[in-house]
Structure formats: C-alpha cells, structure tokens
PyMOL Python script that loads the backbone (N, CA, C, O; Angstrom):
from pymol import cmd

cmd.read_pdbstr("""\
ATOM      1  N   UNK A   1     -21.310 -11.115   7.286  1.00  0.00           N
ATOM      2  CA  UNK A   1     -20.701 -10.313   6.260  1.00  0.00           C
ATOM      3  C   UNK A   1     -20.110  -9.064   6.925  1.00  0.00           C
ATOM      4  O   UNK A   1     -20.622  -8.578   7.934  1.00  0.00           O
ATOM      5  N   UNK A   2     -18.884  -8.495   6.261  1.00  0.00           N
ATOM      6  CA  UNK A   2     -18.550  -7.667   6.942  1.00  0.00           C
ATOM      7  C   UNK A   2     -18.387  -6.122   5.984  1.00  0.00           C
ATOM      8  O   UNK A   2     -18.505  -6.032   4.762  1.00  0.00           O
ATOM      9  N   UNK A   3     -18.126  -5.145   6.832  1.00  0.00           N
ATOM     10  CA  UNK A   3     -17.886  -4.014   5.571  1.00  0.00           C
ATOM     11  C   UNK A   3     -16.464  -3.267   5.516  1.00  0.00           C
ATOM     12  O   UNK A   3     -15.852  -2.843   6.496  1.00  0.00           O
ATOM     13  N   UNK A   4     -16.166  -3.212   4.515  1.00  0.00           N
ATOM     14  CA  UNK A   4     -14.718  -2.822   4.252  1.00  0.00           C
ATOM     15  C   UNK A   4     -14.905  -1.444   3.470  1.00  0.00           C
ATOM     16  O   UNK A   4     -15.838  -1.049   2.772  1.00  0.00           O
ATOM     17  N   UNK A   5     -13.582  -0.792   3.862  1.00  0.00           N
ATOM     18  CA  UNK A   5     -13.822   0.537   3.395  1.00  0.00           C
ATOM     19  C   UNK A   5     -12.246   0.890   2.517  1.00  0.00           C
ATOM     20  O   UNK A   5     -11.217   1.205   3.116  1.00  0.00           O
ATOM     21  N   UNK A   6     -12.315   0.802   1.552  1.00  0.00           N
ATOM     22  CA  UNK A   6     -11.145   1.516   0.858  1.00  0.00           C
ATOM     23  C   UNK A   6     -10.480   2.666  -0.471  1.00  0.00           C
ATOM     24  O   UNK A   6     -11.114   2.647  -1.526  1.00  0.00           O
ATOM     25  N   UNK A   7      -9.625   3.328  -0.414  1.00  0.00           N
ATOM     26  CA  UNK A   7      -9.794   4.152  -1.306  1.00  0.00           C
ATOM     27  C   UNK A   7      -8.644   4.775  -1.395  1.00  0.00           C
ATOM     28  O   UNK A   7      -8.131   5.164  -0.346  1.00  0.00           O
ATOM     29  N   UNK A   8      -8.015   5.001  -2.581  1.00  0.00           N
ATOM     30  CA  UNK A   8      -6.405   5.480  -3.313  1.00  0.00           C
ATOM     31  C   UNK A   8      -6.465   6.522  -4.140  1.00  0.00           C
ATOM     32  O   UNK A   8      -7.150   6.557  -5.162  1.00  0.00           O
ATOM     33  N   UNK A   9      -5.954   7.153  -3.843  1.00  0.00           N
ATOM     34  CA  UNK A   9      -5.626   8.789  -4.241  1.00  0.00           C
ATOM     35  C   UNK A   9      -4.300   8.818  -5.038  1.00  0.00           C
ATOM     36  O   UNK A   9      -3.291   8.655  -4.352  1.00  0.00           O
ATOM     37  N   UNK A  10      -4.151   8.972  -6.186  1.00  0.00           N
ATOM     38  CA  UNK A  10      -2.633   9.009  -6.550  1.00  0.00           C
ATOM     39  C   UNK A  10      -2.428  10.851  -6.405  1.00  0.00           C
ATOM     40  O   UNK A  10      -3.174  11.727  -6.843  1.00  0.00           O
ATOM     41  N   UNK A  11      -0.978  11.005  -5.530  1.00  0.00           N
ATOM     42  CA  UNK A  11      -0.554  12.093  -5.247  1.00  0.00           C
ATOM     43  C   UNK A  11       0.303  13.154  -6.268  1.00  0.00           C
ATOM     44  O   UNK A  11       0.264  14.375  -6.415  1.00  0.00           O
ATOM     45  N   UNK A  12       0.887  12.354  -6.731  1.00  0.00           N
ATOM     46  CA  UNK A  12       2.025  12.476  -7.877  1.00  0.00           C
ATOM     47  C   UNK A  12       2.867  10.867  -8.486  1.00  0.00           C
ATOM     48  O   UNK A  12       2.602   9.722  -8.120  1.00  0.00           O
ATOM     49  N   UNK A  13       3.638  11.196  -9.234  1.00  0.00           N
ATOM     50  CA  UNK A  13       4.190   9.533  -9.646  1.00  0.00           C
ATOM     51  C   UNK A  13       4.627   9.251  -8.361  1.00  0.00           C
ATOM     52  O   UNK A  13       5.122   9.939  -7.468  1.00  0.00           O
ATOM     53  N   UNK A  14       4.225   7.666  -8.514  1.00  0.00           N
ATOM     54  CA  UNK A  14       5.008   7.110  -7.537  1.00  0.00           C
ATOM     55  C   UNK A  14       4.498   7.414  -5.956  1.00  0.00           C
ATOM     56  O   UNK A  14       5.096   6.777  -5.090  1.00  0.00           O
ATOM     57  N   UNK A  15       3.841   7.989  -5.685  1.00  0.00           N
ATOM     58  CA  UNK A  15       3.545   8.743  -4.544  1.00  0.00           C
ATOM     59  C   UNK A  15       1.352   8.724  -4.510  1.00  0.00           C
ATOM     60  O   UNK A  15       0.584   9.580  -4.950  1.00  0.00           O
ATOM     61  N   UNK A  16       1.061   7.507  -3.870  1.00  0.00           N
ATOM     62  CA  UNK A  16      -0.277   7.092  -3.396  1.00  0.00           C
ATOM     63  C   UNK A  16      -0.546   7.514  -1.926  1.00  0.00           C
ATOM     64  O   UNK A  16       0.418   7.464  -1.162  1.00  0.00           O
ATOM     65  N   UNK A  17      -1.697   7.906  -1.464  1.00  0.00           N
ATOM     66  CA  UNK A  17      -2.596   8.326  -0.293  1.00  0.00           C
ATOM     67  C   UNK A  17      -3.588   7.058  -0.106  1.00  0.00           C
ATOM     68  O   UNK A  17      -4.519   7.005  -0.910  1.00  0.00           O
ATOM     69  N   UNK A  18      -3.493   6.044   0.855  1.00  0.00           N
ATOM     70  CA  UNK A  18      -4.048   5.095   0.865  1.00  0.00           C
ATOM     71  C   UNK A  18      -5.369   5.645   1.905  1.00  0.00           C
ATOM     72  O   UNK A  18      -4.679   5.666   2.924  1.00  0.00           O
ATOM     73  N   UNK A  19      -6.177   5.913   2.194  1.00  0.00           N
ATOM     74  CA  UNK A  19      -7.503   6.034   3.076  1.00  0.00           C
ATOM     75  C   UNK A  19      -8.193   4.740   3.383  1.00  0.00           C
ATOM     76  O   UNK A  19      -8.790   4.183   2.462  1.00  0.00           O
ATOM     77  N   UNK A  20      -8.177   4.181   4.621  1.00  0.00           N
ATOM     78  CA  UNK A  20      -9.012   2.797   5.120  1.00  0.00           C
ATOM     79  C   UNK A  20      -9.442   3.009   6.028  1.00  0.00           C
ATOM     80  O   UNK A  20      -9.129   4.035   6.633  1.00  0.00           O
ATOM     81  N   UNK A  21     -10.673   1.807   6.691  1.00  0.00           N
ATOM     82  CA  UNK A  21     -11.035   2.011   8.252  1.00  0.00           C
ATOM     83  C   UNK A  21     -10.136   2.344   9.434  1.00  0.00           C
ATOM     84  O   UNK A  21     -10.281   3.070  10.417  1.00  0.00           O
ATOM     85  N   UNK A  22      -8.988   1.421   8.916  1.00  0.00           N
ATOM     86  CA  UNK A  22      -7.843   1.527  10.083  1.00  0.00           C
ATOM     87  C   UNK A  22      -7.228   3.144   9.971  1.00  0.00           C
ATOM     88  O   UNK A  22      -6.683   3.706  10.921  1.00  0.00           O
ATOM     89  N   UNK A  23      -7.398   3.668   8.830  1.00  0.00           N
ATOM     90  CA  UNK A  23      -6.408   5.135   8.833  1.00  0.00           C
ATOM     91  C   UNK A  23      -5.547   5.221   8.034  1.00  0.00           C
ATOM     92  O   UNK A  23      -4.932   4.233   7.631  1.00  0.00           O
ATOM     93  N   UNK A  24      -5.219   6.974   7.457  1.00  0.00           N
ATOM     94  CA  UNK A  24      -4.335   6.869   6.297  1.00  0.00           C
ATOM     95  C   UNK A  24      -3.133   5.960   6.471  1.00  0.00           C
ATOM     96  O   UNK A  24      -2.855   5.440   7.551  1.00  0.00           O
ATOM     97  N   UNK A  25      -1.967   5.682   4.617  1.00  0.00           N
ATOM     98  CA  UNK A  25      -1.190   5.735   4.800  1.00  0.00           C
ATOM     99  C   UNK A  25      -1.080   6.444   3.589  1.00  0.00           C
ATOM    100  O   UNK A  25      -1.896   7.018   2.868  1.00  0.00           O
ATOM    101  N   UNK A  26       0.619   6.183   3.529  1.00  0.00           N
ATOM    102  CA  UNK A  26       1.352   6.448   1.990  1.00  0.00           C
ATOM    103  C   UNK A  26       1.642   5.797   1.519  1.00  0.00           C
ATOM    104  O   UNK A  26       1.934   4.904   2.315  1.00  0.00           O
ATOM    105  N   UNK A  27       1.824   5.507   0.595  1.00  0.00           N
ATOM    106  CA  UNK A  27       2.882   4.482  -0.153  1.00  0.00           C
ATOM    107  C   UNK A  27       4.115   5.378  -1.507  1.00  0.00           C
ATOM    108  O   UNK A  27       3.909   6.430  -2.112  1.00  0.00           O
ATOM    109  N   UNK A  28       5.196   4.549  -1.578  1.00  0.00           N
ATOM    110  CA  UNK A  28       5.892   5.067  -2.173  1.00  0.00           C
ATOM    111  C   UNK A  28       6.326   4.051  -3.513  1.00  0.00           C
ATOM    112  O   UNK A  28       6.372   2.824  -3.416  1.00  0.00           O
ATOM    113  N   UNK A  29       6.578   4.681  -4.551  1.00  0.00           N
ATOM    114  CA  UNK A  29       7.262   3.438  -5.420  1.00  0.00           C
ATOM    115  C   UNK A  29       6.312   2.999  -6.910  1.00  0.00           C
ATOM    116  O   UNK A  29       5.082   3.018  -6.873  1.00  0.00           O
ATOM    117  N   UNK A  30       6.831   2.738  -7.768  1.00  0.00           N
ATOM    118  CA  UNK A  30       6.354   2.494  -9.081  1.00  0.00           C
ATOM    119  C   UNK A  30       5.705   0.905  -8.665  1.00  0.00           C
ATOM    120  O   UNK A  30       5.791   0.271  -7.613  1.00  0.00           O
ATOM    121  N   UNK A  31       5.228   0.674  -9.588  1.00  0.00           N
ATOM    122  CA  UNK A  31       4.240  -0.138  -9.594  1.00  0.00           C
ATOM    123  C   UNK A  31       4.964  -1.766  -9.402  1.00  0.00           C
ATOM    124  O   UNK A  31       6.096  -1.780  -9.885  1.00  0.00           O
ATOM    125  N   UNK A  32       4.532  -3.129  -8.794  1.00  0.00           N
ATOM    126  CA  UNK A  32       4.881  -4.322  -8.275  1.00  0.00           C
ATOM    127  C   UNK A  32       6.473  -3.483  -7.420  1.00  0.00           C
ATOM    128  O   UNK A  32       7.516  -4.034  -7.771  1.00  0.00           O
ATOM    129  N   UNK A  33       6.628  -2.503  -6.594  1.00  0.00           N
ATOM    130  CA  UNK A  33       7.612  -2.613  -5.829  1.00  0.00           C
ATOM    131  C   UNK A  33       7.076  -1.476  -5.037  1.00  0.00           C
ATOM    132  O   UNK A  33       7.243  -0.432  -5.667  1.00  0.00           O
ATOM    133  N   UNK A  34       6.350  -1.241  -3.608  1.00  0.00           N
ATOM    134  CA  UNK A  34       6.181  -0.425  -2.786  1.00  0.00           C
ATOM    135  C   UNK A  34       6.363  -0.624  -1.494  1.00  0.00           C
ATOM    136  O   UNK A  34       6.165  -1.650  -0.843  1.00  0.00           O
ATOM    137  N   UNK A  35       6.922   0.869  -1.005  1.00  0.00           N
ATOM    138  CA  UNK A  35       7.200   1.331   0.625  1.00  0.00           C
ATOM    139  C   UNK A  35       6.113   2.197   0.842  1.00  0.00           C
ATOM    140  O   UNK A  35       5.854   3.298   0.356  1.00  0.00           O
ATOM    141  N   UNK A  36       5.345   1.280   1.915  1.00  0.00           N
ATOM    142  CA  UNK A  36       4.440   1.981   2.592  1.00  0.00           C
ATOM    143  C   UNK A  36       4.105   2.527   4.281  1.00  0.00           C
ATOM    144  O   UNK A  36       4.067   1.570   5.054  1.00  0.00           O
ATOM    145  N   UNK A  37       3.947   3.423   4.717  1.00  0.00           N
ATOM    146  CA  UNK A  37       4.156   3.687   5.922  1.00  0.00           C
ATOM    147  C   UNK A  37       2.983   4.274   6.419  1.00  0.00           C
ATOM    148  O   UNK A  37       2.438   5.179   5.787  1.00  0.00           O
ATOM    149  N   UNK A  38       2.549   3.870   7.448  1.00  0.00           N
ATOM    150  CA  UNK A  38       1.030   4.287   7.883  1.00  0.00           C
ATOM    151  C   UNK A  38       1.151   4.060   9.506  1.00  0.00           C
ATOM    152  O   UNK A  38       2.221   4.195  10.099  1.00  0.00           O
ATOM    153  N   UNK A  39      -0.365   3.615  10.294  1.00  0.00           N
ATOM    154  CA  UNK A  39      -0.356   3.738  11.608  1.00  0.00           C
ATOM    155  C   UNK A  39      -0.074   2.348  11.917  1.00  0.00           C
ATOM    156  O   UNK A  39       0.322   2.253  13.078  1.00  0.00           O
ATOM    157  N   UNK A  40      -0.125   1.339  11.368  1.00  0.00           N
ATOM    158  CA  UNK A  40       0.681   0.343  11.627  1.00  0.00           C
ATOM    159  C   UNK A  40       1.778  -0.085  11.440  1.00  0.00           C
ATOM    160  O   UNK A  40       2.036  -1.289  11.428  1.00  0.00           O
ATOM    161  N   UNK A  41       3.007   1.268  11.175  1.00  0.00           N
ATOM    162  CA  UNK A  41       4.216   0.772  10.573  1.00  0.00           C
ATOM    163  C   UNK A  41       4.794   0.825   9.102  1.00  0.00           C
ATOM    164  O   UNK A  41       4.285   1.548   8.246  1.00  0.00           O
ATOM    165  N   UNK A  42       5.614   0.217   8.919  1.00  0.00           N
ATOM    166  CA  UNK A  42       6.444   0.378   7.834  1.00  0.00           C
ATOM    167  C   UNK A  42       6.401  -1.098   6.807  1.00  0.00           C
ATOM    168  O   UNK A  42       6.624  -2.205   7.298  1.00  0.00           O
ATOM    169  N   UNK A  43       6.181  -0.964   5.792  1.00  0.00           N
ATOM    170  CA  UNK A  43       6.056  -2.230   4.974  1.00  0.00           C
ATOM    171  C   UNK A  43       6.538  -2.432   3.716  1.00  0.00           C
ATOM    172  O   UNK A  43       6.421  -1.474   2.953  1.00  0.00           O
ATOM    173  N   UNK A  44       7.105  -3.528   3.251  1.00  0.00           N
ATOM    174  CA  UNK A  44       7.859  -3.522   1.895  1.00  0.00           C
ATOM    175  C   UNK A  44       6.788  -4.479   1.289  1.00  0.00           C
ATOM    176  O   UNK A  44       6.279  -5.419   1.899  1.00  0.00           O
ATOM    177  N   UNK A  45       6.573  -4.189   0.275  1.00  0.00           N
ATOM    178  CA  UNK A  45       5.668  -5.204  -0.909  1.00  0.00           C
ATOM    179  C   UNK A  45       5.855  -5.243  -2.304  1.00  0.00           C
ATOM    180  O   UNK A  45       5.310  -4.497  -3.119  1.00  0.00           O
ATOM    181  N   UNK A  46       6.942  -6.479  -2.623  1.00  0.00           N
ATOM    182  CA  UNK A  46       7.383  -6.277  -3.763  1.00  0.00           C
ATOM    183  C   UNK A  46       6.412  -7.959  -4.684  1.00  0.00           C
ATOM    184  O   UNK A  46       6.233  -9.108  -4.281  1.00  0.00           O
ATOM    185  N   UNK A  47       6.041  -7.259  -5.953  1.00  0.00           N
ATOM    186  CA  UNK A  47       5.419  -8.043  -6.663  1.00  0.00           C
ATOM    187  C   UNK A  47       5.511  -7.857  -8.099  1.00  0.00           C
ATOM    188  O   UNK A  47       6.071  -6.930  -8.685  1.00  0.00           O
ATOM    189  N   UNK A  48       4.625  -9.279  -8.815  1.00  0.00           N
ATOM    190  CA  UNK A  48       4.755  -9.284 -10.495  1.00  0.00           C
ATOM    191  C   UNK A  48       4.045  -9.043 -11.056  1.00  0.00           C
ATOM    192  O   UNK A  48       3.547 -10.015 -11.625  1.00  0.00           O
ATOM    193  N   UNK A  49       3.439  -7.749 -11.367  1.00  0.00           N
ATOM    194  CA  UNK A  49       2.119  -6.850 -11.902  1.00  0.00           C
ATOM    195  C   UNK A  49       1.448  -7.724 -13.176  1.00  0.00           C
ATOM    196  O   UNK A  49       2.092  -8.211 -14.105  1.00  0.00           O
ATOM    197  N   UNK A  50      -0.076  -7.804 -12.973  1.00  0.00           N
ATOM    198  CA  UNK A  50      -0.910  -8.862 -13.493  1.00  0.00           C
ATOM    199  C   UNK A  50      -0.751 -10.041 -13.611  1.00  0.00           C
ATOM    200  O   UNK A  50      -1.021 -10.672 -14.633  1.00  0.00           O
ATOM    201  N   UNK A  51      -0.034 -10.762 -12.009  1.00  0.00           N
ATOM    202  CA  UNK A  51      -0.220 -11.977 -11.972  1.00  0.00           C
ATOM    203  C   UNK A  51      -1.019 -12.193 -10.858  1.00  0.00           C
ATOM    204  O   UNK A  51      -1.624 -13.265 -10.843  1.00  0.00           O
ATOM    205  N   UNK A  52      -1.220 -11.184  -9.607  1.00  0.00           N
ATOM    206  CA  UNK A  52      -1.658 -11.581  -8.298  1.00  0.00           C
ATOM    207  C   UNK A  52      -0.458 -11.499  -7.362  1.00  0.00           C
ATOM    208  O   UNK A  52      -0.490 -10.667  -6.456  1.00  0.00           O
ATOM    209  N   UNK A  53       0.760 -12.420  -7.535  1.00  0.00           N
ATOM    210  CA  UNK A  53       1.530 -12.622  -6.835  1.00  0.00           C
ATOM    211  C   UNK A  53       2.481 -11.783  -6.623  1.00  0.00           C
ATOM    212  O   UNK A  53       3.291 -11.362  -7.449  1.00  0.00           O
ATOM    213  N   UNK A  54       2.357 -11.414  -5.006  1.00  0.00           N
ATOM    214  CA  UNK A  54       3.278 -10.527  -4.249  1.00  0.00           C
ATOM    215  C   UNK A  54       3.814 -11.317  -3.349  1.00  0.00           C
ATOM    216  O   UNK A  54       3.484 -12.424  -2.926  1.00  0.00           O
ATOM    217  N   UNK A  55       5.149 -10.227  -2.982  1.00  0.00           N
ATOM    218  CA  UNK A  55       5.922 -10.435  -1.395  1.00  0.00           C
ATOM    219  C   UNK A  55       5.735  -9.356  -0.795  1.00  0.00           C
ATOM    220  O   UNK A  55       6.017  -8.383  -1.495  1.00  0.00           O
ATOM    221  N   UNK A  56       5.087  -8.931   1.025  1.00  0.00           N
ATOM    222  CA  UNK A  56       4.987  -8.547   1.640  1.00  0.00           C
ATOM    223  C   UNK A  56       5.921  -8.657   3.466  1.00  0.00           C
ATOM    224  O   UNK A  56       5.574  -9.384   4.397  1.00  0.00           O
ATOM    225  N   UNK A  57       6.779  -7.949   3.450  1.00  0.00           N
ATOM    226  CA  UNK A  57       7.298  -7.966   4.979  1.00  0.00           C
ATOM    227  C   UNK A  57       7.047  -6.197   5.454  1.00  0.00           C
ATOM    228  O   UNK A  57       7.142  -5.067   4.977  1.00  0.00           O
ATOM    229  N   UNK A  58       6.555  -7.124   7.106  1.00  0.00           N
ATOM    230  CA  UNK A  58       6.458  -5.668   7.809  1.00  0.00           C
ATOM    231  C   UNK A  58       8.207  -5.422   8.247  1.00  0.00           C
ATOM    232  O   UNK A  58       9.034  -6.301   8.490  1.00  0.00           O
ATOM    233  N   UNK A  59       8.374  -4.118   8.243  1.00  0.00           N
ATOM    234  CA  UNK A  59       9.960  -3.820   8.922  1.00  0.00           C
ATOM    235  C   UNK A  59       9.433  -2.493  10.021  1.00  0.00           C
ATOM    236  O   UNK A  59       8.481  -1.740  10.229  1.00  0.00           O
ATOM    237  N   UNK A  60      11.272  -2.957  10.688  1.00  0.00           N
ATOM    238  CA  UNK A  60      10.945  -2.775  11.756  1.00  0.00           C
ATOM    239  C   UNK A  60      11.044  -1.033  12.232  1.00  0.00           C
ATOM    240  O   UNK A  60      10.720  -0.683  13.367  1.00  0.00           O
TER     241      UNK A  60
END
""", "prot")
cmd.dss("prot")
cmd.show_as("cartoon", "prot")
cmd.util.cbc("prot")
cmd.orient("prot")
C-alpha cells in the first residue's frame, strides 16, 4: 500500500494552488477545461464534468 498526499486551495476564480508529494502547482481555468503548470511542466486537461471522462496532454 502506498501513501498519497493531496490538497487544493482555490486562489480566486479560476485560479487553484495544487500542493502534492511531488510539489506545488497551479492550475488555471473554469471547470472540465484546465492549464496547469508545476515542476513537471505544462499540461492541458480538458474534460466533461460529472462523467469521469477527461483529455490530458503534457506540452511542450
């Protein structure tokens, strides 16, 4: 078993403080469509709010 650590801060609209093991990020964007940027980079994740199903690409 392993342990996971996570936790979201909303900053203002649109504007989240993500805190994890790996290290902050941000994220930007209303809800099923976010830009997030942290220590691994830059990421688009666009999805259909209360179904589960997202799209995720890292950019470059």
């Amino acid at each position: 078993m392993s342990l996971r650590f996570f936790k979201r801060k909303k900053i203002a609209k649109g504007i989240t403080l993500n805190m994890s093991k790996s290290g902050p990020s941000l994220s930007f964007g209303p809800r099923g469509a976010k830009f997030t940027i942290g220590k691994r980079g830059k990421r688009l994740s666009l999805g259909v709010p209360g179904t589960g199903l997202f799209y995720s690409k890292k950019l470059k």
